[in-house]
C-alpha positions as CSV (number, residue, x, y, z in Angstrom):
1,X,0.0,0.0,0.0
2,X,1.2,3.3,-1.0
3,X,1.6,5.7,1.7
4,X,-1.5,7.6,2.5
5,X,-1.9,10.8,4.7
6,X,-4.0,10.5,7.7
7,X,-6.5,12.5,6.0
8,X,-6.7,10.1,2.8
9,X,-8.1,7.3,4.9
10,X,-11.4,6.3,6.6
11,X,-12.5,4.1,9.3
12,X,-15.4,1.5,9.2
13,X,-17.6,4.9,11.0
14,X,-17.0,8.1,10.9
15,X,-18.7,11.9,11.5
16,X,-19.6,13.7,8.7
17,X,-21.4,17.1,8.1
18,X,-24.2,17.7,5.6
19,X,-23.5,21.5,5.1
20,X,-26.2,22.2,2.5
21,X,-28.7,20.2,4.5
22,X,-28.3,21.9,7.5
23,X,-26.8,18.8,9.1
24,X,-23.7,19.7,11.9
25,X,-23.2,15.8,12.7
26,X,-24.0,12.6,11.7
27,X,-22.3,9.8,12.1
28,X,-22.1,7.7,8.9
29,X,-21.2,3.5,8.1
30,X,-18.9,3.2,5.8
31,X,-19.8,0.4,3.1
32,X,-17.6,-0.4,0.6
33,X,-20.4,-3.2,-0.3
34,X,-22.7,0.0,-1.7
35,X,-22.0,1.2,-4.9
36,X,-24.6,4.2,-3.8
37,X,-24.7,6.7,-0.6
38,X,-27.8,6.4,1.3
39,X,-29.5,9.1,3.9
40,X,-32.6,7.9,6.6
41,X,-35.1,10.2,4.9
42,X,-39.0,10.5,5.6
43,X,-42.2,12.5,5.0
44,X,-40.5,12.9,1.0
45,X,-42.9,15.0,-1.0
46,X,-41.7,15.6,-4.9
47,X,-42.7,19.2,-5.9
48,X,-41.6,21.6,-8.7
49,X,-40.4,25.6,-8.2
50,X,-39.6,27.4,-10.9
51,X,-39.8,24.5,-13.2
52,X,-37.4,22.6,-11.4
53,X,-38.2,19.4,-9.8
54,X,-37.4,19.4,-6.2
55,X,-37.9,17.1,-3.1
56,X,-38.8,18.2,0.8
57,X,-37.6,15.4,3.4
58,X,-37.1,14.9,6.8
59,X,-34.3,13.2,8.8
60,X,-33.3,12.1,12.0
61,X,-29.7,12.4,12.2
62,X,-28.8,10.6,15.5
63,X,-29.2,7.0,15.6
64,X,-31.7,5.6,17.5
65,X,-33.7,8.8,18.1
66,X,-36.3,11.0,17.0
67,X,-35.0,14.2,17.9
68,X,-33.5,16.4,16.5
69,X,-35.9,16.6,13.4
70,X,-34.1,18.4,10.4
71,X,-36.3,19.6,7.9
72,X,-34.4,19.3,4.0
73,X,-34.8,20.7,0.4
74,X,-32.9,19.7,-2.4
75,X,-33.1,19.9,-6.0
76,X,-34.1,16.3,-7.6
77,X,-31.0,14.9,-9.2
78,X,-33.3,11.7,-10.5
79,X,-34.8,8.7,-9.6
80,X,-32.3,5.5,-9.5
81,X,-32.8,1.7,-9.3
82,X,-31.3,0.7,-6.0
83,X,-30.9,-3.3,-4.6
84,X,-30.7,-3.1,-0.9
85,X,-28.9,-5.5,1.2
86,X,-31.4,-7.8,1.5
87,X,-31.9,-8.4,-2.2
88,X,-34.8,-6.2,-3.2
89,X,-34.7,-3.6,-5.8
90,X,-36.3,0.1,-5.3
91,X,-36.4,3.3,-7.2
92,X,-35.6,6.0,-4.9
93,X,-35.1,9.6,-5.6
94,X,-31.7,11.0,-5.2
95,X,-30.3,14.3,-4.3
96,X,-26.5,15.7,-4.9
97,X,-25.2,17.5,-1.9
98,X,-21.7,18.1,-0.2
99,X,-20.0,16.5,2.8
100,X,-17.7,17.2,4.8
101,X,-15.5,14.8,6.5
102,X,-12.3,15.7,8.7
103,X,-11.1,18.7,6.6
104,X,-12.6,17.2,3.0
105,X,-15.4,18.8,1.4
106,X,-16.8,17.0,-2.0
107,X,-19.8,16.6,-3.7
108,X,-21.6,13.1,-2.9
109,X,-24.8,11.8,-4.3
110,X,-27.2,10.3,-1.9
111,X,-30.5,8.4,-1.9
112,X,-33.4,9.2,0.1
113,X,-35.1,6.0,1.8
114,X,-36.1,5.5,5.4
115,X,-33.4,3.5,7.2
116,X,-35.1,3.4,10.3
117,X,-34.8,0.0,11.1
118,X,-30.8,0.3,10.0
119,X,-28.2,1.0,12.3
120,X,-26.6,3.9,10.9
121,X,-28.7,7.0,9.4
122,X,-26.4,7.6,6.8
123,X,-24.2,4.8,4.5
124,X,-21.1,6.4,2.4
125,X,-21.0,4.3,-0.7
126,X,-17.8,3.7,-2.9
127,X,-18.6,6.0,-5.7
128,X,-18.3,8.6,-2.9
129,X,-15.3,6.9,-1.5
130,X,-13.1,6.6,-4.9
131,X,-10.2,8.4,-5.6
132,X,-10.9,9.7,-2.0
133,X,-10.2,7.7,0.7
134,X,-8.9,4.4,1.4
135,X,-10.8,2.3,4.2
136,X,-9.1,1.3,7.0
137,X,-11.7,-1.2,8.5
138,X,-10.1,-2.0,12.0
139,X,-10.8,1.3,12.5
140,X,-13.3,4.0,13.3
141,X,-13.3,7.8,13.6
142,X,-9.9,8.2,11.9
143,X,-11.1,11.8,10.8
144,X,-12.1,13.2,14.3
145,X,-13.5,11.2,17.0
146,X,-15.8,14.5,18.6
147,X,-19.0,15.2,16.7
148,X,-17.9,17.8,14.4
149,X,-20.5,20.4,15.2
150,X,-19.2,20.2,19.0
151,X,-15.7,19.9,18.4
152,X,-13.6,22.9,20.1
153,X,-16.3,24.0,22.4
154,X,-15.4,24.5,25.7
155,X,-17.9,24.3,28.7
């Protein structure tokens, strides 16, 4: 293996930030299994403004709880074909947004389906990953082990 810089590498988990969603921390699965990025998204109404098509969501972005409740609009970026884990193929609507882990910032694209019953609210798929990141998988929070919309605070 070629050497990498701390910041070229990912752990099995790790916090991200959903700037254009309005999302300060959420802690994400990496799965180099998934070709395709996946958000825990609700409540998804399709809508046009100004003869764009757009989606409204909602997300939870803590595991295992119901609060906080973000509220999300994004520009429809289309409607893909996904197989889940378990086999079974959906079309879900996808959105193209940026995140930003440790000090990266990149554009991602991300499918909206309700992962309620997942562990994780958020998967980072490969296409996200490539040319990126490699994945260390003995490892977890390699790019900042605070929740990045605490980090530095002091009580």
């Amino acid at each position: 293996m070629a050497h990498v810089k701390k910041n070229g590498v990912v752990g099995w988990r790790e916090w991200a930030q959903l700037p254009d969603l309005g999302v300060g921390a959420i802690k994400v699965k990496v799965d180099t299994g998934a070709r395709t990025s996946a958000i825990h998204a609700y409540d998804v109404h399709h809508f046009e403004r100004d003869g764009t098509e757009w989606v409204r969501f909602k997300l939870h972005p803590e595991q295992k709880r119901r609060r906080p409740e973000v509220s999300c609009e994004a520009p429809l970026a289309g409607i893909k074909r996904v197989t889940s884990s378990n086999g079974q193929t959906q079309r879900r609507f996808f959105i193209k947004t940026r995140i930003k882990m440790g000090k990266k910032t990149f554009p991602i694209q991300l499918t909206l389906t309700n992962r309620d019953d997942m562990g994780f609210r958020m998967l980072l798929g490969r296409t996200a990953l490539r040319r990126r990141f490699l994945v260390d998988c003995s490892k977890s929070f390699i790019q900042g082990k605070e929740r990045p919309d605490t980090a530095g605070e002091t009580s």
